[in-house]
C-alpha positions in Angstrom: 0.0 0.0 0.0 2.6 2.4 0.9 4.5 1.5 -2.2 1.5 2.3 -4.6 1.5 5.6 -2.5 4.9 6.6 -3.4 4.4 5.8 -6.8 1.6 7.7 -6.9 3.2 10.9 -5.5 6.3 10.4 -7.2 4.1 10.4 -10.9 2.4 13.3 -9.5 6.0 15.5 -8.7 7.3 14.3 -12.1 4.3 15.7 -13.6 4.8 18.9 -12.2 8.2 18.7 -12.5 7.1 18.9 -16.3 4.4 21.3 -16.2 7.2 23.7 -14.7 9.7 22.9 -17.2 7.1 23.5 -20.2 6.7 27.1 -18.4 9.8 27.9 -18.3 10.5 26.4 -21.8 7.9 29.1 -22.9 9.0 32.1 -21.2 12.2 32.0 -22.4 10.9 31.5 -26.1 9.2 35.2 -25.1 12.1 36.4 -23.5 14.3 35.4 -26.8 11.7 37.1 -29.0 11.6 40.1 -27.1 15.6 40.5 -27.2 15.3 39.6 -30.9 13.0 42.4 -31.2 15.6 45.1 -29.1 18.5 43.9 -31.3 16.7 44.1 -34.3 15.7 48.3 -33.6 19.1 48.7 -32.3 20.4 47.8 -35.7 17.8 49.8 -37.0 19.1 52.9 -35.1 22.6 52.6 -35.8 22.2 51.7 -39.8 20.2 55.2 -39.7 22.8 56.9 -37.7 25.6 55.9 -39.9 23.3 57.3 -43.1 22.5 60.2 -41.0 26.3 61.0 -40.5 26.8 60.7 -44.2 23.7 62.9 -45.3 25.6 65.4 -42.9 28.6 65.7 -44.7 27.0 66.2 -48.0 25.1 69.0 -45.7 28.6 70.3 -45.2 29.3 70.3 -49.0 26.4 70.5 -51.4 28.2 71.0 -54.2 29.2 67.4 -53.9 25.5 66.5 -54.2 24.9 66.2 -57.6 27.7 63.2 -58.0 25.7 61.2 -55.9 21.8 62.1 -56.5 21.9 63.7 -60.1 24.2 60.9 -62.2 26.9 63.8 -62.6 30.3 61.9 -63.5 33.2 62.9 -61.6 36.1 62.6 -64.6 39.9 62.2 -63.5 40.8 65.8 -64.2 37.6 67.2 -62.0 39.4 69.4 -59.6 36.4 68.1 -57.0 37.5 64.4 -57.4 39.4 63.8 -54.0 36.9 65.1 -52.4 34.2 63.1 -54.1 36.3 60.2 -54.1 36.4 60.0 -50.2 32.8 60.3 -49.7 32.3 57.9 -52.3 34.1 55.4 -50.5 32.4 56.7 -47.3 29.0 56.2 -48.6 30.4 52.6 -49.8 31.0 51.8 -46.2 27.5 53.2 -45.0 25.9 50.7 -47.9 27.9 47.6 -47.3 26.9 48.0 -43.6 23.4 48.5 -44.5 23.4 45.5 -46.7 25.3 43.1 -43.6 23.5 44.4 -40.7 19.8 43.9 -42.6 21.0 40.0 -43.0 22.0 39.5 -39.4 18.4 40.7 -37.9 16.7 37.6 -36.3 13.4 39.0 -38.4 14.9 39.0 -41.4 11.9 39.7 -43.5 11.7 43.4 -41.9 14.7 43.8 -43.8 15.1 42.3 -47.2 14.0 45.5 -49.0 17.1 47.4 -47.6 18.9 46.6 -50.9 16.9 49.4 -52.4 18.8 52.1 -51.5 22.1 50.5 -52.3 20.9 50.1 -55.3 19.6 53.3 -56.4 22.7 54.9 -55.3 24.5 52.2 -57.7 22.2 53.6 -60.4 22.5 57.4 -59.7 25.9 57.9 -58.7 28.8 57.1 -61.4 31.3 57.6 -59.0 29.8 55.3 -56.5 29.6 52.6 -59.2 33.1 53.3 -60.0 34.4 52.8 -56.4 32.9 49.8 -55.8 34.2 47.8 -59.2 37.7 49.3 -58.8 37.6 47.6 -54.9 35.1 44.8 -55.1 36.6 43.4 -52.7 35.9 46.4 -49.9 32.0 46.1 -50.3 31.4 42.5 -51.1 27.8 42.5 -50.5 27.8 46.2 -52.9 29.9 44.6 -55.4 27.4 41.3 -55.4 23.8 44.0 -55.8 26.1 46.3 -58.4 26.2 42.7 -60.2 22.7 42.4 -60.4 22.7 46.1 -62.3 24.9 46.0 -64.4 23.2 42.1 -65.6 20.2 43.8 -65.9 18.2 40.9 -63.6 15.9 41.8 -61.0 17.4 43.2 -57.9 17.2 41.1 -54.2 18.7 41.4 -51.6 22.4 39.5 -52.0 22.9 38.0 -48.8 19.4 36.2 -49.3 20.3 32.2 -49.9 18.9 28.9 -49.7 20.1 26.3 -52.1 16.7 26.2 -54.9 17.9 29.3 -56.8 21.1 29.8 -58.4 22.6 31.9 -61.4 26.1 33.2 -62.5 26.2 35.9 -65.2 28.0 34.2 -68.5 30.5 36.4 -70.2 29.9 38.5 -73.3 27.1 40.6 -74.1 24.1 40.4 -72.6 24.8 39.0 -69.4 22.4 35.8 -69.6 22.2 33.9 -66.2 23.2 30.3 -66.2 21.9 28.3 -63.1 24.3 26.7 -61.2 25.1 25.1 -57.6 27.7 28.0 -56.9 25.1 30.1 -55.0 21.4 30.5 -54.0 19.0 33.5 -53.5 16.2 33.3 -51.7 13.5 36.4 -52.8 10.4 37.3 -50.8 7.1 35.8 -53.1 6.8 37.3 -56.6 9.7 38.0 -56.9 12.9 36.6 -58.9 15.9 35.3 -57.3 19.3 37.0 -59.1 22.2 36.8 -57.0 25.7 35.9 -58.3 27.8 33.6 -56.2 30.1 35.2 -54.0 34.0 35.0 -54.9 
């Protein structure tokens, strides 16, 4: 009798036992989401602080505005070009930074449209797109969306991957993609995947 008492008791603690562990289970789940939440605006904030900063040096120096937002090219004998050079490369460093911190937020799907700016910059500025082909290898993540212009595919973000969607530009004109297992994209529904593997 006292045996089926025990037994009884001791199904009843380990019972508990899990009802306590499937609490606490859960509360950390919350507790992770809500940190993942805090990093993800903290990124948010410093991504726009770093544009900010750059926004403010232009504010310093309009006449350097049009290189960047009107498509003016900066030739080698432009008596501006150091100057424009520098916040080229600046503005390089505030884009790959945009592009890396978006693909390390735990919500990533807040962020894959952050290639949009990069990319519009790549489009407007000719000394921007300059910069970043002479150094490909400084903006990575720049060099891999400026890819995607200049092969004229649809633009996502390039540090999307999972392994169904794959494409290399071919040389020679054109640029057609050829599918391959070098590198995969990942695009958020309707759109097309067109990222080139990274070297």
């Amino acid at each position: 009798m006292n045996e089926t008492v025990l037994n009884v008791i001791g199904l009843m603690l380990v019972a508990i036992s899990l009802c306590f562990s499937a609490l606490q289970t859960r509360e950390v789940a919350r507790q992770s989401r809500i940190n993942n939440g805090i990093g993800s605006a903290t990124a948010l904030v410093e991504v726009n602080n770093l544009i900010r900063s750059w926004h403010e040096r232009l504010l310093q120096d309009p006449s350097a505005r049009p290189y960047f937002f009107d498509g003016k090219p900066c030739a080698p004998d432009d008596a501006e070009r150091p100057k424009v050079l520098i916040l080229a490369e600046l503005l390089g460093d505030v884009l790959e930074c945009n592009l890396q911190m978006a693909s390390l937020l735990p919500a990533f799907e807040f962020a894959h449209s952050w290639h949009h700016w990069p990319a519009e910059m790549l489009r407007q500025s000719p000394i921007l797109d300059e910069v970043v082909a002479s150094h490909p290898e400084w903006w990575p993540t720049l060099h891999l969306l400026q890819q995607q212009i200049r092969a004229g595919v649809p633009q996502a973000h390039p540090l999307l991957r999972t392994p169904t969607s794959r494409w290399r530009p071919r040389a020679g004109a054109g640029a057609r993609l050829d599918r391959d297992a070098l590198g995969g994209t990942a695009v958020p529904a309707g759109d097309e995947a067109a990222i080139p593997p990274q070297r």
